[in-house]
C-alpha positions as a Markdown table, in Angstrom:
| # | Residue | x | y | z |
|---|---|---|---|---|
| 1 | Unk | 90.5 | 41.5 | -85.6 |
| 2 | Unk | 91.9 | 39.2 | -88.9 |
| 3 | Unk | 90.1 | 38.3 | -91.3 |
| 4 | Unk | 91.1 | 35.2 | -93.3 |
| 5 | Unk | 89.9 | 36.2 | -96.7 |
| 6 | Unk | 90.7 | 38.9 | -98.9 |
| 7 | Unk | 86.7 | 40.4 | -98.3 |
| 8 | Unk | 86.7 | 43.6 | -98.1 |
| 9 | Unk | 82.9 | 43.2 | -97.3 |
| 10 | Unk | 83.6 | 40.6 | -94.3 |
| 11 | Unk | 85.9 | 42.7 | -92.8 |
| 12 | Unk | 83.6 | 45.7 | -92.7 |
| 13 | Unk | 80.4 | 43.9 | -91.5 |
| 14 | Unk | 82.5 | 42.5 | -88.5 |
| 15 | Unk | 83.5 | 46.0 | -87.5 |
| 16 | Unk | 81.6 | 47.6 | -84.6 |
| 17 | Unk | 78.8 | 49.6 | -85.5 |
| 18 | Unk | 79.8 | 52.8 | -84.8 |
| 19 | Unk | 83.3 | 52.2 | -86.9 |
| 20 | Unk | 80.7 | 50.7 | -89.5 |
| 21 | Unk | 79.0 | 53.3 | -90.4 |
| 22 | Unk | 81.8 | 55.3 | -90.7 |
| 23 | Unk | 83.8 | 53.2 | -92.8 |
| 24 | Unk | 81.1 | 52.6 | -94.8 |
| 25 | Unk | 80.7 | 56.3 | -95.6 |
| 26 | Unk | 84.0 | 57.0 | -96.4 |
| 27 | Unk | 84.3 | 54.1 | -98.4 |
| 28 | Unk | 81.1 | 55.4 | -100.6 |
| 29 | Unk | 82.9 | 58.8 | -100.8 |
| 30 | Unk | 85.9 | 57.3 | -102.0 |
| 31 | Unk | 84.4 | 55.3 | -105.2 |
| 32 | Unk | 82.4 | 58.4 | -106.1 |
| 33 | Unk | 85.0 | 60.2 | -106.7 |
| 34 | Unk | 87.0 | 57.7 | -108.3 |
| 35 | Unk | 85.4 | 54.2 | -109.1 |
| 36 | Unk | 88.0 | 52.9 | -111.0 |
| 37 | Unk | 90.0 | 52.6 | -107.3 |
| 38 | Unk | 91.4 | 48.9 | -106.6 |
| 39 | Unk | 90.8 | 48.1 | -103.1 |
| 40 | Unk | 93.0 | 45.3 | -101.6 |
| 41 | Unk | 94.2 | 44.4 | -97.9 |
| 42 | Unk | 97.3 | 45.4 | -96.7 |
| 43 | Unk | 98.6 | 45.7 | -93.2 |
| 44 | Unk | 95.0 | 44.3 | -92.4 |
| 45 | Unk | 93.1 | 47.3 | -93.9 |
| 46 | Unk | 91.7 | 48.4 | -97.0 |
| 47 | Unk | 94.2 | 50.3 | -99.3 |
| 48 | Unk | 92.7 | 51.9 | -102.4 |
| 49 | Unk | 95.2 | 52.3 | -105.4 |
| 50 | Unk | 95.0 | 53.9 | -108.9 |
| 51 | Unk | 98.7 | 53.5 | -110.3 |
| 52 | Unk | 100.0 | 53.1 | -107.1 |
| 53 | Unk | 98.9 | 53.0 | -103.5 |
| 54 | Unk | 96.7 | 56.3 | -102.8 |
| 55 | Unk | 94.8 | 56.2 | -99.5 |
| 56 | Unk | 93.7 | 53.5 | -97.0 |
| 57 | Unk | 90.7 | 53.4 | -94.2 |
| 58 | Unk | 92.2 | 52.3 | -90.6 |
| 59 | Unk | 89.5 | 51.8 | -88.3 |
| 60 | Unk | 90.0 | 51.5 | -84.3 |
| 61 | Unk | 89.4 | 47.5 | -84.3 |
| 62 | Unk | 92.0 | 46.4 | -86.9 |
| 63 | Unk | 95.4 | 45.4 | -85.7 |
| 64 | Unk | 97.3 | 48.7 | -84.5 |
| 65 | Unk | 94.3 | 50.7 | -85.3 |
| 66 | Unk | 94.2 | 54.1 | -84.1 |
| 67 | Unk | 93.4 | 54.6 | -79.6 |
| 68 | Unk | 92.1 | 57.9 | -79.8 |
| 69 | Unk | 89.3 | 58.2 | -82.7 |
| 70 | Unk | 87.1 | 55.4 | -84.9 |
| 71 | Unk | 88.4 | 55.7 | -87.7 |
| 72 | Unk | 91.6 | 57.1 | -89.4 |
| 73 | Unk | 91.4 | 58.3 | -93.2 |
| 74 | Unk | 95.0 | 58.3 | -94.6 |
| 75 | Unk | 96.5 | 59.5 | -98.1 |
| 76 | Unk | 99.8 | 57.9 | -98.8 |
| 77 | Unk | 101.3 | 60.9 | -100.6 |
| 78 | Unk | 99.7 | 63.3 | -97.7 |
| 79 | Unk | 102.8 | 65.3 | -97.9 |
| 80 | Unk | 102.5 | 65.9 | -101.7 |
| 81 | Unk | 98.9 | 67.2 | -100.8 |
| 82 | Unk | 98.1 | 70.9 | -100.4 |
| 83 | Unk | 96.3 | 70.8 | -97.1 |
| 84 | Unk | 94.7 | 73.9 | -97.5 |
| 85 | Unk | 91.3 | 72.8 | -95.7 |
| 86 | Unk | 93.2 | 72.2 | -92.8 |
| 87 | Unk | 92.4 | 69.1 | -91.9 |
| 88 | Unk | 95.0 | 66.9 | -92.8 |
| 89 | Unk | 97.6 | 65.8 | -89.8 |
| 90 | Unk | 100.8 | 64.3 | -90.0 |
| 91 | Unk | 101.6 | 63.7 | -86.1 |
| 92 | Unk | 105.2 | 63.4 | -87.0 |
| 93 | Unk | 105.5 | 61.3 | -90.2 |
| 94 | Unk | 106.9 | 62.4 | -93.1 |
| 95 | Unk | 104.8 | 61.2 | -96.0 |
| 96 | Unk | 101.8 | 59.4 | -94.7 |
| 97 | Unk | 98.9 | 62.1 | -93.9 |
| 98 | Unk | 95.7 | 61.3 | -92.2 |
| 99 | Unk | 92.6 | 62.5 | -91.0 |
| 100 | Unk | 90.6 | 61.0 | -87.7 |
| 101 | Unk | 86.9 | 60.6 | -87.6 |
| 102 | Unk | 85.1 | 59.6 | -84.1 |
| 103 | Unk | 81.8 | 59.9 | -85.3 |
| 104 | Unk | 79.4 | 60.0 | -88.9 |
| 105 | Unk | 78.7 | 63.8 | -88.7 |
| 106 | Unk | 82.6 | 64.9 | -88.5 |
| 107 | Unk | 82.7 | 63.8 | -92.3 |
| 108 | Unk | 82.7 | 66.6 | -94.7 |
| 109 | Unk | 82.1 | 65.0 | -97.9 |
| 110 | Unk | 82.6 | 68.4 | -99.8 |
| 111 | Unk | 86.6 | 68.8 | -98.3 |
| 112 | Unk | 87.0 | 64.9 | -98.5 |
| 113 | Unk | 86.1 | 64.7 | -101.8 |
| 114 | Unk | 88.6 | 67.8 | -102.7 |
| 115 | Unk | 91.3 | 66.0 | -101.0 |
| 116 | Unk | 90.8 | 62.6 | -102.6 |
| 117 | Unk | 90.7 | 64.7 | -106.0 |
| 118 | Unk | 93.9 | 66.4 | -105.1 |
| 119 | Unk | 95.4 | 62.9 | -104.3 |
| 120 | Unk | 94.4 | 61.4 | -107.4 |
| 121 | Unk | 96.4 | 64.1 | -109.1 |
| 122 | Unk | 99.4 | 63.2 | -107.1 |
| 123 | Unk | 99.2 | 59.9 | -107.9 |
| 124 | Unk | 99.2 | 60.8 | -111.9 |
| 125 | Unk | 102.2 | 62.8 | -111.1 |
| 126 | Unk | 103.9 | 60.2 | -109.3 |
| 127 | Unk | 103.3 | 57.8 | -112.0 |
| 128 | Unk | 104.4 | 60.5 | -115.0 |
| 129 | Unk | 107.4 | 60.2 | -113.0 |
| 130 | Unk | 108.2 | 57.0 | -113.3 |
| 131 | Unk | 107.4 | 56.8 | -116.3 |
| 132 | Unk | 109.8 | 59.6 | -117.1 |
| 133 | Unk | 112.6 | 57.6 | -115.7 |
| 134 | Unk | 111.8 | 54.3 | -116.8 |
| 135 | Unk | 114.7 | 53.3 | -119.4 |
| 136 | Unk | 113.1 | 52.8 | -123.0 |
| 137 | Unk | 113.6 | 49.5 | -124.3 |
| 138 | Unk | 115.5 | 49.1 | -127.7 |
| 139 | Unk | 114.0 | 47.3 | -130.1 |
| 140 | Unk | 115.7 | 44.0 | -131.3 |
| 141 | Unk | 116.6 | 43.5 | -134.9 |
């Protein structure tokens, strides 16, 4: 599926129903917990960044979308994230974390909205980081 615009909106309303709904919901989830989220295509799915790239929504339709579930959730600093609900999965990559969704009721707002909290933390961190390392300009004069 491509869309030709940057619209977020057409993108989702084109998705089959069942990956609809779900992306719908997680896309609600996500903006309560932080609204201030950009949300831009890349790789031909949402991304959501703060200071720097933070999670993205995959569903089964896009281009290389996931075979076996709906919808894949992913954090982009998975492996700086605690994991300590358990549900996070790496399935052999080393930074990139996600978690699969078939169906509406398998989300569990309470843990996802934990785990987005936790990444939004990481990506403070990541960006204190930077900043830490960034050479300070001199002033001219």
């Amino acid at each position: 599926m491509a869309v030709k615009s940057d619209d977020i909106d057409e993108f989702i309303t084109m998705l089959p129903k069942a990956e609809r709904v779900i992306v719908q919901r997680l896309r609600s989830i996500l903006f309560d917990v932080e609204p201030r989220l950009v949300e831009k295509f890349s790789y031909g799915v949402p991304y959501y960044r703060r200071n720097r790239m933070v999670c993205f929504i995959w569903p089964q339709s896009a281009n290389f979308g996931p075979k076996k579930n709906l919808v894949s959730f992913g954090f982009c600093y998975g492996h700086m994230l605690s994991n300590d609900q358990g549900v996070l999965l790496h399935e052999g990559r080393t930074q990139v974390y996600i978690i699969k969704y078939s169906a509406l009721k398998e989300i569990n707002e309470p843990v996802l909205k934990e785990i987005i909290q936790e990444s939004m933390l990481v990506d403070d961190l990541k960006m204190a980081e930077i900043r830490k390392h960034k050479p300070k300009k001199r002033k001219r004069g």
